[in-house]
C-alpha positions, 0 to 999 in steps of 0.5 A: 490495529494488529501490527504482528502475526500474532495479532492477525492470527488473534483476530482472525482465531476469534472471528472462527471461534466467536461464530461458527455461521460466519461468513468466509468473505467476512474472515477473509477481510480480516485476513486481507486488511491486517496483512496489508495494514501490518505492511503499511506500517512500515516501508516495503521491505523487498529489494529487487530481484534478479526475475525482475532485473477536468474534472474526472468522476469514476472513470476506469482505466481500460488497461487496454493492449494498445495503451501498454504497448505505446507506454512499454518503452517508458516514454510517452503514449505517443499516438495512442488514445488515453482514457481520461483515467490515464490521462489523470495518471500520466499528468502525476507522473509528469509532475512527479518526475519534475519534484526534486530529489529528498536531501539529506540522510534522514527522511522522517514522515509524520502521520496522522492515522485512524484511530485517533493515533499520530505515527512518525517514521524515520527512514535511513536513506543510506541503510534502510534502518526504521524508526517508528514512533506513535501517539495514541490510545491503546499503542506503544509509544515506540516501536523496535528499530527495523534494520533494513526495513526499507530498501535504500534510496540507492536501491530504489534508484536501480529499479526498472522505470520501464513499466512493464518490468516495473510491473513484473517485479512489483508482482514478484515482490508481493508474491514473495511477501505473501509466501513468507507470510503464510509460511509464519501464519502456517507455523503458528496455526499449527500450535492452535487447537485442531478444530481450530486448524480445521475452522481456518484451514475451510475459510481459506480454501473458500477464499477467492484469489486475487488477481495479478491486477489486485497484487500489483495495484496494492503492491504499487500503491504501498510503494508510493507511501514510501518517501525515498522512492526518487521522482523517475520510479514515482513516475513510472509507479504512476504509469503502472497504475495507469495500465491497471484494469480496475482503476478509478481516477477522481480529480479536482478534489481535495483529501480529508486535509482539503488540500487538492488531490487526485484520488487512485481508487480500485476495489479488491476483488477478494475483499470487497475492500476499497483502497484509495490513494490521494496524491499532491497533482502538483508533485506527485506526493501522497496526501492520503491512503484510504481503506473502506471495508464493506459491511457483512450483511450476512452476519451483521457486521459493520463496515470499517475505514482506516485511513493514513493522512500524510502530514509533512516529510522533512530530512535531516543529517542527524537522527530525530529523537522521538518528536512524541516524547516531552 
């Protein structure tokens, strides 16, 4: 699984190269999943900006002007009709908003990962430093400690909780990332042969942007993984979501651990993808991150799934060693 530019740039240098006929939908799911899947692998590192001081089966979420309105304030929707979708999203923001603060200065999170590969992260609430250590075929054991890789418990406690400023931000933050992105893609392109320059330069003018509903799903979502983030934002992120167009809500089912969950799903319109979010309806945690990539039949490719599965969160006063090393 590519972590660094250079990885993505690899990958994606040899889908350009190895057939010529490929699709641009196929690289631009490349390109799309590896820049999401490298911003997984560790917490979001964007702290706030000054522009942004029953049972339930495939029900979309209708992110309707009157829905968003009645949630402006942050409060309940008051009169307002939800979808059942909304409904679903607004009872994990409840629960979520009653879980209790993390205590303690150190927040390890331990993962099992497609691929057969455990991964664990220590995050430093008061600094934001990340630790990440893995197990498994093919990755390194241990990974560079990332200074303020992640914003810090106090940082998050100053984001906006009101969702529509939690939503304007949450679009700036990803923007930003993307533009330092492309600006360190561009840089390395630029050191690759011109027909190669050429090759990438035609799929990604033919790739279709993503909508503001896209970025602010993922960007939402990948928030949610982070464990510092405290029990008001939790709840707010959950009422994003649920004004999202697009969004899928299954409840009453269980992550590929079986524990109970609510899946958050919403199809990527640029990558056909299909990213899921499996949350604890008791707490509001995450159990599950789920990444489905469709099958190219133009080229014959297969499809792929990547998932994370969240195994336990503890915190601690002193640093963990690394719990793979014996």
């Amino acid at each position: 699984m590519p972590g660094t530019d250079e990885d993505i740039l690899r990958e994606l240098m040899g889908r350009a190269t190895s057939d010529l006929h490929a699709s641009p939908a196929i690289t631009a799911r490349v390109l799309t999943r590896q820049r999401r899947r490298r911003w997984r692998s560790r917490a979001v590192s964007v702290a706030v900006t000054s522009a942004a001081a029953g049972t339930v089966a495939g029900v979309v979420a209708s992110g309707a002007a009157g829905a968003h309105s009645a949630t402006a304030s942050g409060g309940a929707p008051g009169g307002i009709k939800l979808t059942a979708a909304q409904h679903a999203l607004y009872q994990l923001s409840s629960a979520a908003a009653a879980a209790p603060v993390p205590a303690g200065r150190y927040v390890q999170l331990t993962e099992e990962q497609s691929g057969d590969a455990s991964r664990t992260s220590v995050i430093d609430s008061r600094t934001g430093d990340v630790w990440t250590y893995q197990q498994g075929p093919g990755i390194p054991g241990e990974l560079p400690m990332a200074r303020s890789d992640s914003p810090t418990q106090a940082q998050f406690a100053r984001w906006p909780t009101n969702p529509a400023a939690l939503r304007m931000m949450l679009l700036v933050q990803v923007k930003q990332q993307q533009i330092r992105l492309q600006k360190g893609f561009a840089l390395k392109l630029s050191q690759q042969p011109a027909t190669l320059r050429q090759r990438l330069s035609m799929v990604e003018a033919k790739m279709p942007p993503e909508t503001s509903y896209d970025l602010v799903f993922e960007q939402a979502t990948d928030t949610l993984w982070n464990p510092l983030v405290g029990p008001q934002l939790r709840a707010a992120l959950y009422k994003v979501l649920a004004e999202t167009p697009g969004v899928t809500v299954r409840t009453n089912t269980t992550d590929m651990r079986g524990r109970p969950a609510t899946e958050i799903s919403r199809v990527d319109n640029m990558a056909g993808e299909i990213t899921s979010t499996f949350e604890d309806p008791a707490t509001g945690a995450v159990l599950e991150s789920l990444f489905v990539t469709p099958p190219d039949k133009v080229i014959g490719a297969t499809g792929s799934t990547d998932y994370d599965l969240y195994l336990s969160i503890t915190t601690s006063a002193t640093l963990p060693a690394n719990p793979y090393t014996k």
